[in-house]
C-alpha positions as CSV (number, residue, x, y, z in Angstrom):
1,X,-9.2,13.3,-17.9
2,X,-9.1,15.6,-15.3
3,X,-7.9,19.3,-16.6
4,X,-4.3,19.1,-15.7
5,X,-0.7,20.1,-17.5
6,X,1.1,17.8,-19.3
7,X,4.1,18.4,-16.9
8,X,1.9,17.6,-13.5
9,X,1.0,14.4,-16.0
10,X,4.4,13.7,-16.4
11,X,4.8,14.0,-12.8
12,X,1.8,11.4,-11.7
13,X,3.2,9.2,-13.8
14,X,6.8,9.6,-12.3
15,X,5.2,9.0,-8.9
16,X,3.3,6.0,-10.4
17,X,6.4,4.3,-11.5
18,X,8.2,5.0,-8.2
19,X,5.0,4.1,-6.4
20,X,4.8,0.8,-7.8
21,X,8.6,0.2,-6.8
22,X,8.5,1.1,-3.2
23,X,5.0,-0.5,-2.8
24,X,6.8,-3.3,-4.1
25,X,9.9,-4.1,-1.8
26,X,8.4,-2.9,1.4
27,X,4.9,-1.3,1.0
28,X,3.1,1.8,1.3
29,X,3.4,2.9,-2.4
30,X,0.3,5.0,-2.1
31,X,1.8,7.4,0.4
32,X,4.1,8.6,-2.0
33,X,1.3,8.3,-4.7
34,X,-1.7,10.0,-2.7
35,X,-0.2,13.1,-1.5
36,X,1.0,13.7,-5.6
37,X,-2.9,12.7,-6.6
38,X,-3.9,15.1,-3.8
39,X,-1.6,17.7,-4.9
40,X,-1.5,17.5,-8.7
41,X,-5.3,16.9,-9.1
42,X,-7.3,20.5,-9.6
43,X,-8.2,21.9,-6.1
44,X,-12.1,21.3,-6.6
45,X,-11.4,17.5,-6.7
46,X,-13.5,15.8,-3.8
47,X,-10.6,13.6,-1.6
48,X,-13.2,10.7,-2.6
49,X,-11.9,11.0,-6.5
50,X,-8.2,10.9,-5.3
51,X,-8.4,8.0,-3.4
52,X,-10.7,6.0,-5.8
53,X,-8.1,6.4,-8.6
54,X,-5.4,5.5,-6.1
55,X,-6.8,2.4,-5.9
56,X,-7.6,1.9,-9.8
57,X,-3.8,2.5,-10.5
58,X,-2.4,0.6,-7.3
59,X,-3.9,-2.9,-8.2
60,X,-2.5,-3.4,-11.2
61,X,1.1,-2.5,-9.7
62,X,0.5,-4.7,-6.7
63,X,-1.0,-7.6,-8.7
64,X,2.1,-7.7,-11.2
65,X,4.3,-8.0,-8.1
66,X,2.3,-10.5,-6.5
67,X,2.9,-13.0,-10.0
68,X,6.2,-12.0,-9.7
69,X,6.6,-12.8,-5.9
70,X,4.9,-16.2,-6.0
71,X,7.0,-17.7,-8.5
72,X,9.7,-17.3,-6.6
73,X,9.2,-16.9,-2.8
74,X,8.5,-19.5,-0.4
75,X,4.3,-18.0,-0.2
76,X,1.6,-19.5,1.7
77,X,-1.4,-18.5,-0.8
78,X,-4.0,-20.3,0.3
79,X,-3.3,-18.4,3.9
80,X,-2.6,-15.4,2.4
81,X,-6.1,-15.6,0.2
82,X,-8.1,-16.4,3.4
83,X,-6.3,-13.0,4.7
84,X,-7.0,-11.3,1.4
85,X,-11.0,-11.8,1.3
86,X,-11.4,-10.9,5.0
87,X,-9.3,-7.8,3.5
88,X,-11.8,-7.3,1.0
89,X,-14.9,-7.1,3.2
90,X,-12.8,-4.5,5.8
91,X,-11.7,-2.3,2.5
92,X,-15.4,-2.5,1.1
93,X,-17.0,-1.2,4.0
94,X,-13.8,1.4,5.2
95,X,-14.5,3.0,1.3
96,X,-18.1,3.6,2.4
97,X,-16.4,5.8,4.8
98,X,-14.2,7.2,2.9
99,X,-16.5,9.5,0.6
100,X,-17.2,12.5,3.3
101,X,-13.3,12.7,4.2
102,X,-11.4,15.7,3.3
103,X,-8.3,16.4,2.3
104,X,-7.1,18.3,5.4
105,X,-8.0,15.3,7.5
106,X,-5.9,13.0,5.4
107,X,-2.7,14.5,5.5
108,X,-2.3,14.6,9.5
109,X,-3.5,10.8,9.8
110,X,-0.7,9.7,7.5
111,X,1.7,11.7,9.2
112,X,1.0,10.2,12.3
113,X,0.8,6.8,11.3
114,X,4.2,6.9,9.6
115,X,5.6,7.7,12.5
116,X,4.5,4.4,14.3
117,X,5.5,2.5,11.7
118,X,9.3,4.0,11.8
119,X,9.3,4.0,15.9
120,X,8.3,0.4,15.7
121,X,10.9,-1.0,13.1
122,X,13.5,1.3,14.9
123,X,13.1,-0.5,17.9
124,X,12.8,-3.2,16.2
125,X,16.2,-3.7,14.7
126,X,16.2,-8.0,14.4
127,X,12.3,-7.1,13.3
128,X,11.9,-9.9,10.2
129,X,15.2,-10.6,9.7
130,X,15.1,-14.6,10.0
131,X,11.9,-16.8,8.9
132,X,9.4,-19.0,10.5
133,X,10.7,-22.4,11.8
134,X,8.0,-24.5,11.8
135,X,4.3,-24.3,10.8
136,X,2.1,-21.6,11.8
137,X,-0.6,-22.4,14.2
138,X,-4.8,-21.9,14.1
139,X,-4.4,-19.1,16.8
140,X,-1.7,-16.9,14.5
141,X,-3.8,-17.5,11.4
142,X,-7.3,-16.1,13.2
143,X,-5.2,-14.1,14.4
144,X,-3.7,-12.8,11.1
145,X,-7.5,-12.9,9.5
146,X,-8.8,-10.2,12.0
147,X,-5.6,-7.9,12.7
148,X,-3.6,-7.9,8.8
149,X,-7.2,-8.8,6.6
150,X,-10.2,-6.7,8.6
151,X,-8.6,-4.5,10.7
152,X,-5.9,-3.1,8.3
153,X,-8.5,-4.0,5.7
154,X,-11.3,-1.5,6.7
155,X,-8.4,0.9,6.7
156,X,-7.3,0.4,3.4
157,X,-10.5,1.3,2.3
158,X,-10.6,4.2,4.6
159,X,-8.0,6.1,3.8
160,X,-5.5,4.0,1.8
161,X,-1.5,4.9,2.1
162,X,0.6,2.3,4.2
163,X,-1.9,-0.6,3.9
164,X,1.2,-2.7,2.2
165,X,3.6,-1.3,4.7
166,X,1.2,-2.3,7.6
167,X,0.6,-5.4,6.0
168,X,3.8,-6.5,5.8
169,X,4.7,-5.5,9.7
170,X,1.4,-7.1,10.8
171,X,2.5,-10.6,8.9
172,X,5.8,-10.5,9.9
173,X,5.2,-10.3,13.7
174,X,2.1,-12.4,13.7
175,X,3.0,-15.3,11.3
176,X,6.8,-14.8,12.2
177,X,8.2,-14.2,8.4
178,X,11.1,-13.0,7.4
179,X,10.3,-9.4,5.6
180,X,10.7,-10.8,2.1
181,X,8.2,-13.4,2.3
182,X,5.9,-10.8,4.2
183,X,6.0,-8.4,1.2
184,X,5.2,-11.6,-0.9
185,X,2.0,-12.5,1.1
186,X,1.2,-9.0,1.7
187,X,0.8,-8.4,-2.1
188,X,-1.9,-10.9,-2.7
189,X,-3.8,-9.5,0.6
190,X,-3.5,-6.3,-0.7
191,X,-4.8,-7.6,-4.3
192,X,-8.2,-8.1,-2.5
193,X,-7.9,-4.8,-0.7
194,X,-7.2,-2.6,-3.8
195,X,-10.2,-4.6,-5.7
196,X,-12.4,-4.3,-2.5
197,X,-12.0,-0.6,-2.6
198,X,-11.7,-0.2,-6.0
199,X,-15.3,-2.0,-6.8
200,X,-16.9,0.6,-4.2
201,X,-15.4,3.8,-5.7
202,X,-16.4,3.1,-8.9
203,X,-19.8,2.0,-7.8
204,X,-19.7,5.9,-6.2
205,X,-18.3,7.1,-10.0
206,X,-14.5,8.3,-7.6
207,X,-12.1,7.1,-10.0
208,X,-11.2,9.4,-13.1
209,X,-10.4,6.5,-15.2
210,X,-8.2,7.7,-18.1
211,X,-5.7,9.0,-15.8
212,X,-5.8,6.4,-13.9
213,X,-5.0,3.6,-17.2
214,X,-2.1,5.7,-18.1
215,X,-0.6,6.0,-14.4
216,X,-1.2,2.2,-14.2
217,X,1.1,1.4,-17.5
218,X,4.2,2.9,-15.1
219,X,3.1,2.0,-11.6
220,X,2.8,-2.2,-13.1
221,X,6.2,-1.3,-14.4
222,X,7.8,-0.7,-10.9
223,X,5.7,-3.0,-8.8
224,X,7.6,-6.0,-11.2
225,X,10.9,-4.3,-11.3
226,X,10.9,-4.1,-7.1
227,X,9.4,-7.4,-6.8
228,X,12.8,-9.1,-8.8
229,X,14.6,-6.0,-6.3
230,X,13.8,-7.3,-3.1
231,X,14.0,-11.1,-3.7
232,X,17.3,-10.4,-4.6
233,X,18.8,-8.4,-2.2
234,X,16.7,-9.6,0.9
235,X,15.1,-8.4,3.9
236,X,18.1,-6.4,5.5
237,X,17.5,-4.3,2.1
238,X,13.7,-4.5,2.3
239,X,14.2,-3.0,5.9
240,X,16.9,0.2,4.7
241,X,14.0,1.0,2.0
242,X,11.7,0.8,5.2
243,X,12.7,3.3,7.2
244,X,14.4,5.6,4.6
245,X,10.8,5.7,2.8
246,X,9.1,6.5,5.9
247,X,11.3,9.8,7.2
248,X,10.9,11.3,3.3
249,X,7.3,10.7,3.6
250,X,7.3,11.9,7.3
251,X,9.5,15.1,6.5
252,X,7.4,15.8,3.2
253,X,4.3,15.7,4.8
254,X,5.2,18.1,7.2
255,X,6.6,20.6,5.3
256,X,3.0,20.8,3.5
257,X,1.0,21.1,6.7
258,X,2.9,23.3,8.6
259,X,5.6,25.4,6.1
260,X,4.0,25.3,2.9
């Protein structure tokens, strides 16, 4: 266990819980729960370690609300595990990456790629609202495979925060699902991500692994919790959490890099 308070403990495990909700419903848990590691941990902590035990507490989370999704949404698994293992090879190699990135690169990048995410489902405002009629052809699946498993995949690995947000964006307007069934698929994809990741970190001894157990308790907690959320309020819900995630994320991470 890193040398920490128990209040900034307290605080992790807060995040955690939350973490696991948001991640949950729409995605992107670990951009409220990276910035807290990145902020809580001591400030001689390589970025590496951060993002390693990111990963160790996010999969247990994500996998909780994948068991819970799949009982009861309409999921394609055996596409969404093709997706998932070409997810795992682009999250392997994207954590060999990851190891020389700092901390003051990682902040910026987020910001940024929030603000594609919201720009996109603003203009977006019928964006997943309806599901697929019809099956899903060869082309979209390939398709699927390269842009949702290795491309967002290797950046999972990479750096980490929005990979379930993407996910769910990429699946929705390549497979055309409505967003709940999205967040369904997108868990078990981002099962092989987090394990991907995870496997290579620890190879590279980045994951402090007792904090990490005890974040995991609470982030499991509210990954099932916002699993049984979103199935049933529905995607107009899933897309409100969306965007109102995003601008807190957006506005807190600018406050840190420019008025801290």
């Amino acid at each position: 266990m890193p040398d920490i308070s128990l209040t900034m403990i307290a605080l992790l495990c807060l995040a955690a819980l939350a973490a696991g909700w948001i991640d949950a419903v729409v995605g992107g848990g670990g951009l409220l729960l990276l910035p807290v590691l990145l902020l809580g941990l001591p400030a001689n902590t390589p970025a590496a370690h951060a993002l390693g035990t990111n990963k160790a507490v996010a999969i247990v989370g994500t996998t909780g609300a994948a068991v819970t999704y799949v009982g009861k949404a309409p999921v394609d698994v055996r596409t969404a595990v093709r997706i998932g293992l070409a997810a795992l090879a682009g999250s392997s190699a994207g954590a060999f990456f990851a190891a020389g990135m700092s901390t003051d690169v990682l902040k910026p990048v987020i910001m940024v790629v929030l603000l594609g995410v919201a720009a996109f489902v603003i203009l977006r405002p019928a964006f997943g609202t309806a599901p697929a009629t019809g099956p899903v052809s060869r082309r979209r699946i390939l398709a699927a495979i390269g842009l949702a498993g290795l491309g967002i995949g290797f950046y999972d690995g990479l750096i980490g925060p929005g990979t379930g947000t993407f996910l769910v964006l990429a699946l929705t307007a390549v497979l055309h699902l409505d967003l709940v069934t999205a967040s369904a698929t997108a868990k078990i994809v981002n099962c092989c991500t987090n394990a991907g990741a995870l496997a290579t970190f620890a190879w590279q001894g980045a994951v402090l692994w007792q904090l990490a157990a005890l974040m995991a308790v609470f982030n499991l907690a509210g990954g099932t919790l916002g699993a049984h959320t979103a199935l049933k309020k529905g995607s107009g819900f899933v897309r409100v959490v969306l965007l109102t995630v995003v601008f807190a994320l957006v506005a807190n991470l600018a406050y840190e890099q420019w008025l801290a």
